[in-house]
C-alpha positions in Angstrom: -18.0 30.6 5.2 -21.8 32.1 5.1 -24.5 29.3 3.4 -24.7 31.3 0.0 -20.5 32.1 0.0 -19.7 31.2 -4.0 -17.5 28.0 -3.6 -15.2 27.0 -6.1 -14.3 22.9 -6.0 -11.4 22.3 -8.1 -12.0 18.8 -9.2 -15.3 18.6 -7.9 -16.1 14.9 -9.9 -12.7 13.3 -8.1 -12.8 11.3 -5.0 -11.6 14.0 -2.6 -13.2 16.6 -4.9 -16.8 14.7 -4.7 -16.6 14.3 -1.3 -15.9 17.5 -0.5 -19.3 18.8 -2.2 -21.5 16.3 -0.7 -20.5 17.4 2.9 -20.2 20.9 2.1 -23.8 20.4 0.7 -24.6 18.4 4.1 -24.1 21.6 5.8 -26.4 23.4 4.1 -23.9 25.4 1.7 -25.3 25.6 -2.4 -23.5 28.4 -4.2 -20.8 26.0 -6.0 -19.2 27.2 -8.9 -18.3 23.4 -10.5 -16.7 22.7 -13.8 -15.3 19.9 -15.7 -12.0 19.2 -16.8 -13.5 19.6 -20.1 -15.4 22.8 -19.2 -12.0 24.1 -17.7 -8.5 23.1 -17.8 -6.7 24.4 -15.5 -3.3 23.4 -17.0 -4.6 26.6 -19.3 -3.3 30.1 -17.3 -5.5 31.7 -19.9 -8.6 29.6 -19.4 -8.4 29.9 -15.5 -7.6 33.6 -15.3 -10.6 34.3 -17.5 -13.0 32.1 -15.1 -11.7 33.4 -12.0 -12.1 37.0 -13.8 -15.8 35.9 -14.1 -17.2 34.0 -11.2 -15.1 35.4 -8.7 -15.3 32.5 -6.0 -15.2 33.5 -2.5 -13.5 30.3 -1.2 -11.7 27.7 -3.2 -11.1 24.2 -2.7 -8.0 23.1 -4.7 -8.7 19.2 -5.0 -7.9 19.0 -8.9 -4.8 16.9 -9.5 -3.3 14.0 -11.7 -3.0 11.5 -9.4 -2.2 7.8 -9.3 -0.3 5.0 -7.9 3.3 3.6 -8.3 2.7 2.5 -11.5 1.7 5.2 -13.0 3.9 7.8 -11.2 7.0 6.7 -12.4 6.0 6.1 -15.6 4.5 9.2 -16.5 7.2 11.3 -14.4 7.2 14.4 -16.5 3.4 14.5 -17.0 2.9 14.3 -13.3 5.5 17.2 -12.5 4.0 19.7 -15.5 0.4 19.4 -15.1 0.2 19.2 -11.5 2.5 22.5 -11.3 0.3 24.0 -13.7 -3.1 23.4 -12.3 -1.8 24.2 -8.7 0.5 27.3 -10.1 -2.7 28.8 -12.2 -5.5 28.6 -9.7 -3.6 29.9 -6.2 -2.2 32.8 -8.5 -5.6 33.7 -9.7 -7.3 33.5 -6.3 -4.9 35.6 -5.7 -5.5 38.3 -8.5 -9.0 38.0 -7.6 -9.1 38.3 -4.4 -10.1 35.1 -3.2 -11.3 34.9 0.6 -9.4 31.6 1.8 -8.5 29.0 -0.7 -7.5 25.6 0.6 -4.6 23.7 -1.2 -4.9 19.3 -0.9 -1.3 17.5 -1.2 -0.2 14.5 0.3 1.6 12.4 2.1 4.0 11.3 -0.2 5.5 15.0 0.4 7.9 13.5 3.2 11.4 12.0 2.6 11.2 8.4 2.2 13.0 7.5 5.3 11.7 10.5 7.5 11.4 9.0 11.3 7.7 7.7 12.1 5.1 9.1 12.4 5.5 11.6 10.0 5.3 15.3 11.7 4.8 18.5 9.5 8.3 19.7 10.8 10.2 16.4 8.8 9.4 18.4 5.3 12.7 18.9 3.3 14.7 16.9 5.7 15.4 14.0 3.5 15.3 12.5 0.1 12.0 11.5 -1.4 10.5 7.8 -2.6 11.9 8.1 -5.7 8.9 6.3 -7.6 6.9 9.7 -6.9 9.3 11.8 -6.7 7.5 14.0 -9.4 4.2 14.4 -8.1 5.9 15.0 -4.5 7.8 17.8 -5.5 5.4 19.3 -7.4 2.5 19.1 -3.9 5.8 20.9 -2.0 6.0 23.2 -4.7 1.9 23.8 -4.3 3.0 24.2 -0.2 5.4 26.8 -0.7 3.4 28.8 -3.2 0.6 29.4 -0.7 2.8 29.9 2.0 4.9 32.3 -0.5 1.4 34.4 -1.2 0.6 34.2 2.2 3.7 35.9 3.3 3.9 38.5 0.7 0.7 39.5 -0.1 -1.4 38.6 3.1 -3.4 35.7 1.1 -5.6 33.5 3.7 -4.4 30.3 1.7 -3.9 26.9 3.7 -2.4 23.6 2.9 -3.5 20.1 4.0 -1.8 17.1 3.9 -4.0 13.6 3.6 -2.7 10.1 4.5 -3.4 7.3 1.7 -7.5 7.8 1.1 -10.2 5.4 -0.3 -13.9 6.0 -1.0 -16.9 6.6 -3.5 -15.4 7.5 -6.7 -12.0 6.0 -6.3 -10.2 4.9 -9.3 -10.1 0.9 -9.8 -8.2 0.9 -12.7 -5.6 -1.3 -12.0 -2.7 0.7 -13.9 -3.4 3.8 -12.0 -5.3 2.9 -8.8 -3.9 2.9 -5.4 -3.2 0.0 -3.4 -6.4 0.3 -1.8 -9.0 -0.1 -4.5 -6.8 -2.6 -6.7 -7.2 -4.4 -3.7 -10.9 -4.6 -3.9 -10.6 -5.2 -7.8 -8.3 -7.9 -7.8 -10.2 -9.9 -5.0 -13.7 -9.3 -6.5 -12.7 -10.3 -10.0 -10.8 -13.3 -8.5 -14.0 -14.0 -6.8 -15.8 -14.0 -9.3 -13.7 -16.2 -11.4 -12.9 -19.3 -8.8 -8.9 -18.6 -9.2 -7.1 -20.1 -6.8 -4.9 -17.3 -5.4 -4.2 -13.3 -6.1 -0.8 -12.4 -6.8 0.3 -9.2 -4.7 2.9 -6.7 -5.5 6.3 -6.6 -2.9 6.8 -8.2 0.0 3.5 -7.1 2.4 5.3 -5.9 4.8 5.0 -1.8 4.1 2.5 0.0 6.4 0.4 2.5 5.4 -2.2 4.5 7.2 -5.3 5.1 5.3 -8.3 7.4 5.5 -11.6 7.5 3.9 -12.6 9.8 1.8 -16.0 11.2 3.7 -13.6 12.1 6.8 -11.1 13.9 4.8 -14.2 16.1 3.8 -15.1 16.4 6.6 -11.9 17.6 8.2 -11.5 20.1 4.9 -15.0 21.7 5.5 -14.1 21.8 9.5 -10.1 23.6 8.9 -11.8 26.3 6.5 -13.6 27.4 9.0 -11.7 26.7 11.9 -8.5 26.6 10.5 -5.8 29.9 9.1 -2.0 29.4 10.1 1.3 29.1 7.5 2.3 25.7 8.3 0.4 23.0 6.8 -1.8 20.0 8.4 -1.3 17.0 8.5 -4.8 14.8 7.9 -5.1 11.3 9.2 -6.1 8.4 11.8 -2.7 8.1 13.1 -3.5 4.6 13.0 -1.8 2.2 10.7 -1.7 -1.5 8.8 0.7 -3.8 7.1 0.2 -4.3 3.0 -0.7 -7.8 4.0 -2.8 -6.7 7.2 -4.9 -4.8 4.5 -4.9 -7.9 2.1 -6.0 -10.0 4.5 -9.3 -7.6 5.7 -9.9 -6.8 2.0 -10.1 -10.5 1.0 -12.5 -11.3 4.2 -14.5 -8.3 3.2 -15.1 -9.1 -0.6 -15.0 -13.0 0.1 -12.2 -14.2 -1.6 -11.2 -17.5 -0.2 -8.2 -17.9 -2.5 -4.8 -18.2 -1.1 -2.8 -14.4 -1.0 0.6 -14.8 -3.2 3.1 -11.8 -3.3 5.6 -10.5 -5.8 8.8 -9.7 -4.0 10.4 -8.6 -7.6 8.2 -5.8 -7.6 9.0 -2.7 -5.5 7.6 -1.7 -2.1 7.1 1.6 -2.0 8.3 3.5 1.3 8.5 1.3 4.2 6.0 3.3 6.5 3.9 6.4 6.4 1.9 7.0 9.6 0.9 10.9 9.8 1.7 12.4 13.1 -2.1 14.1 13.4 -1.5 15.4 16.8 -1.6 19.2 15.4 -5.0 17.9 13.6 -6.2 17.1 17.2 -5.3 19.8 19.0 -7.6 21.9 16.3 -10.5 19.7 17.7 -10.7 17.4 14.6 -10.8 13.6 14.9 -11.8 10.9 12.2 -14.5 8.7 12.8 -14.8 6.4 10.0 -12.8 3.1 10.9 -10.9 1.1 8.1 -12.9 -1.9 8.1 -16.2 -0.1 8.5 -14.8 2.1 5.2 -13.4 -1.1 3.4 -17.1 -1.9 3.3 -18.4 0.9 2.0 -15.7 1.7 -0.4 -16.6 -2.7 -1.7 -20.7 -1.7 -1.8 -19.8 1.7 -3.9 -17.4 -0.8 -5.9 -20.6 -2.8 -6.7 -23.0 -0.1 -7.3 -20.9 1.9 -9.6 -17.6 0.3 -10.9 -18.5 -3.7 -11.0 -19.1 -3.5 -14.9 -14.5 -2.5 -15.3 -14.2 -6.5 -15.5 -16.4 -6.7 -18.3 
């Protein structure tokens, strides 16, 4: 990418999305095309053919997705399949009409079966049945996969896919029916804090583990593979490193200062047992994280403060 390459962020006001801009605008880059999900929806073919038609982006960061935790993927199961097949179907097709340099596709990791051996390697894709409480949203970041690879193969398309661990950061979502584990974490422990309770009831038994990554890094790995980065199969994104549900519990409540006792609620569901990305591939490229969980914990706690604090009121 040169410094004044027009730079399409899809989702440019999300977490990943956000981040993305802010170290792409580190480096020194400032020709960003940006709009709003109200400026644009991309669930509209029409709407993003048009745009493309007109600003003709260069490179394209495809961050935009509905996105949210357990609770809210398997109750809005249809709603996650259609729009997120819509946004990812309408903007890799009309990079491709227009001729988009490289476009970079964002997934996930819930893409693997849910009982794919550990730690997850790209290879295990397909190989298994899925978590069925995002099952939806899964298949529709495998059908996002496929469709670059597919445009790759057919028509030549520089289009790459990466796959991020479980991430956290500035401009996470704390709502506590569609937040990760993560930042309900921080929510439930501040506002318990703040209100002298005795304890903080957790959901399932604590004893998943889950590997997570903050969001700066992930930017900074997405700026690093654009440039450095241009094969079919897809990366995985990560630490390789990862925690218990009650490991992260624990270091949450130390870092917010809850001194309440830690309760949890084996009638609700774990999840997958493990997800620890295999990030070997990632490392060979020449990419490493730097940003350690407990060092991000407290920034994602002081970005809780600065910007989110006022949700309990």
């Amino acid at each position: 990418m040169e410094k004044d390459s027009k730079i399409y962020i899809a989702g440019h006001r999300g977490m990943v999305g956000s981040a993305i801009h802010r170290k792409l605008q580190e480096k020194g880059f400032h020709n960003f095309i940006l709009r709003t999900s109200k400026e644009l929806d991309l669930r509209n073919q029409q709407a993003v053919s048009d745009f493309f038609q007109t600003e003709k982006p260069d490179y394209v960061f495809l961050a935009a997705a509905k996105v949210g935790g357990i609770v809210a993927n398997n109750t809005y199961r249809a709603d996650f399949l259609f729009e997120n097949l819509a946004i990812q179907n309408n903007v890799i097709h009309s990079a491709y009409v227009t001729g988009v340099k490289k476009l970079m596709f964002l997934g996930s990791s819930c893409i693997y079966p849910k009982l794919a051996p550990q730690p997850l390697k790209e290879d295990y894709l397909l190989s298994g049945f899925l978590e069925e409480t995002n099952e939806p949203y899964a298949i529709a970041k495998i059908a996002g996969i496929k469709l670059c690879e597919a445009y790759r193969s057919q028509y030549g398309c520089d289009f790459i896919s990466v796959m991020p661990t479980n991430l956290y950061g500035p401009n996470d979502n704390y709502d506590l029916q569609k937040s990760h584990v993560l930042p309900a974490m921080i929510r439930k422990f501040h506002e318990a804090k703040l209100g002298n309770n005795e304890s903080v009831i957790l959901w399932g038994t604590g004893s998943p583990m889950r590997e997570f990554l903050h969001a700066d890094d992930l930017a900074e790995a997405c700026a690093y593979l654009m440039e450095n980065y241009s094969e079919p199969q897809f990366i995985n994104v990560g630490t390789g490193k990862d925690v218990t549900i009650k490991e992260l519990a624990e270091m949450v409540k130390k870092i917010v200062g809850f001194d309440g006792d830690l309760m949890w609620d084996t009638t609700k569901p774990d999840g997958t047992p493990r997800k620890l990305m295999d990030v070997s591939r990632l490392h060979a490229q020449g990419w490493k994280h730097t940003i350690e969980l407990k060092e991000g914990i407290s920034l994602a706690y002081q970005d809780f403060l600065e910007h989110h604090e006022t949700l309990r009121l």
